[in-house]
N, C-alpha and C positions, 0 to 999 in steps of 0.2 A: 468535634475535635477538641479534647483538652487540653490546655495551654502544656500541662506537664510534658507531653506527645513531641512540642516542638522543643523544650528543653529536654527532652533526650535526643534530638537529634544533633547535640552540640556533644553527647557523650562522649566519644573519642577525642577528640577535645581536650574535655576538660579532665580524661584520662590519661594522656600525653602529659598534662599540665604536671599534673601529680605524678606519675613515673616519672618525669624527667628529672625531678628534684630526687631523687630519691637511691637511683641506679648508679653505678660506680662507673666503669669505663665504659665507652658509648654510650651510654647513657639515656644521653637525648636519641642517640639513633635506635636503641630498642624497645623505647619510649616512644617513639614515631613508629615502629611496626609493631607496636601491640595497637594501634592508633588503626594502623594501616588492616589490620585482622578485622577490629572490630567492622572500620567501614566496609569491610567488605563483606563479612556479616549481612549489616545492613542491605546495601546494594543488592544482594542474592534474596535475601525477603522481598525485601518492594519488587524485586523483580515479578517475583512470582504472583504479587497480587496487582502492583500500578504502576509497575517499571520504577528506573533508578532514578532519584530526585537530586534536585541540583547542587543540594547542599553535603551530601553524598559524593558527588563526582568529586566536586572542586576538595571536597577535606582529603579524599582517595588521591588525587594527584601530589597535593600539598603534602602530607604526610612521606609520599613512598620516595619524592626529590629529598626531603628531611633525610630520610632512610636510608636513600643511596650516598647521600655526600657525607653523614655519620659515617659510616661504615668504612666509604672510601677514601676519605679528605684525609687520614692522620688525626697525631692528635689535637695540632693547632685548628683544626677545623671543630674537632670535637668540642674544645674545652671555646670558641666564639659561638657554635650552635650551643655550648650550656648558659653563656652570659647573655647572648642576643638574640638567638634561635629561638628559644622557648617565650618569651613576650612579642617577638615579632610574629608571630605564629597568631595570636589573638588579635594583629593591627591585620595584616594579612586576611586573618577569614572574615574579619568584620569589616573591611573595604570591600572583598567577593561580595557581600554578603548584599552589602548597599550596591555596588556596579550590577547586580540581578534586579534587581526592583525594578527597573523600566521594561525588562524581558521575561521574566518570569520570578517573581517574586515567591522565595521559597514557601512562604507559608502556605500560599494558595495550593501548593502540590499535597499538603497534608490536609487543607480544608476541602480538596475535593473528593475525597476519601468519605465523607460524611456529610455533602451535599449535593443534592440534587443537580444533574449534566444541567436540567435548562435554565440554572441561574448560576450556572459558570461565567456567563458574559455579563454579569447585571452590574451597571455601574456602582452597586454598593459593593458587591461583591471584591470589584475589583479595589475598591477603595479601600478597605478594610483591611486588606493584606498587602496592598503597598506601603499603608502605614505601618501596620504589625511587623511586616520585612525590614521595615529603614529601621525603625525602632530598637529590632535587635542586632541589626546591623551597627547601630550605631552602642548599643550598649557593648557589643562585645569590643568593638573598636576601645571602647573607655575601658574595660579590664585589659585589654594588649597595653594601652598608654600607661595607664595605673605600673605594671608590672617592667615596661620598656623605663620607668621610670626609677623605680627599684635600682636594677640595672645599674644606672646611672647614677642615682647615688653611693652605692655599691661602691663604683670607680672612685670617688672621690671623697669616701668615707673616713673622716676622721675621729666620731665619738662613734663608737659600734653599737654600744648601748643604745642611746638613741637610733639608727639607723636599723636593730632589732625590734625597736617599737615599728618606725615604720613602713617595713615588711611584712609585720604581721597586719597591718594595714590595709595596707595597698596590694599586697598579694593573698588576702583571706578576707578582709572584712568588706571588702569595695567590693571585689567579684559576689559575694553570697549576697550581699545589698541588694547589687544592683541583678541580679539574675532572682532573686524572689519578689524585687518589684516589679520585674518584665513580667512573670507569670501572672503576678496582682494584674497588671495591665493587661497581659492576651485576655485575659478570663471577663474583664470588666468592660474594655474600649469595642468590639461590637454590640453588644445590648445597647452602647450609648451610643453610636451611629443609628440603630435600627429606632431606637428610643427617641430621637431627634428631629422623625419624619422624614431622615433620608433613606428612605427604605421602599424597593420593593416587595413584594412579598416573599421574601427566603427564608424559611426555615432556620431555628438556629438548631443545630443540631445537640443532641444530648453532651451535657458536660458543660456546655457553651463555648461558643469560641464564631468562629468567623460565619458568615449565612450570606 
């Protein structure tokens, strides 16, 4: 599995992120159904090779409620889904993201794609992707706060100048940060699990990433 594999499955996403800024009226809400297309996309492939994964469902839901209260709510609905919708949206899947890790931690649904059935249950195995899971769980959770924070300052902006510096901040340079050092991380933190002698013998599969 390479690490890249599981940052596109945040695609829609960070699709949403960037239409929602961008689009005129509704905005977020046709921003949330191109969201909603993609994961379904999605969901219709894995179907056909290892069923629908969970990180799939939960964006498929979250996105299509976006979509119908855009659409429906008016414009006062529209114009709080463009100030708090769109950064609550990344607190949101990165809370899902972390409440899965005791149940099926999403990574493992892409590591079994490229591991072996009879070390699906091997305590490394499972260690590795409940780390890998909380880990992005928790990184996306920090670009939703970054951006819910925006937001907030936004409300109470007095020098714009300033407050233009930091949006490009916290809404550009936090998120690319911190999502190309989650990759550095899937790519590197099993070889150092398996490298540590907590390992049974699992394969790490080509690319590297979880065994």
């Amino acid at each position: 599995m390479h690490p890249l594999t599981l940052a596109l499955g945040f695609l829609p996403w960070i699709a949403f992120s960037f239409a929602a800024q961008r689009l005129t009226a509704n905005g977020v809400a046709w921003a949330a159904t191109i969201a909603v297309a993609m994961t379904l996309v999605a969901v219709l492939v894995a179907r056909r090779r290892h069923g629908p994964k969970i990180l799939n469902i939960g964006s498929l839901v979250l996105f299509a409620v976006i979509a119908v209260a855009g659409f429906l709510g008016g414009p006062v609905v529209d114009q709080w889904l463009f100030e708090w919708g769109r950064p609550l949206v990344g607190v949101i899947l990165g809370l899902y993201v972390l409440a899965t890790v005791p149940v099926m931690p999403f990574t493992e649904e892409y590591a079994r794609q490229s591991t072996p059935r009879q070390y699906w249950g091997s305590p490394t195995f499972k260690k590795i992707n409940r780390v890998l899971s909380a880990a992005w769980g928790a990184a996306i959770l920090l670009i939703g706060g970054a951006s819910l924070l925006v937001t907030f300052l936004d409300a109470h902006a007095t020098d714009f100048g300033t407050n233009h510096t930091v949006d490009l901040v916290l809404n550009w340079v936090v998120p690319i940060v911190v999502i190309w050092a989650m990759i550095k991380f899937a790519a590197a933190y099993p070889d150092r699990v398996r490298g540590s002698g907590d390992r049974p013998s699992v394969p790490a599969p080509a690319g590297g990433a979880t065994g």
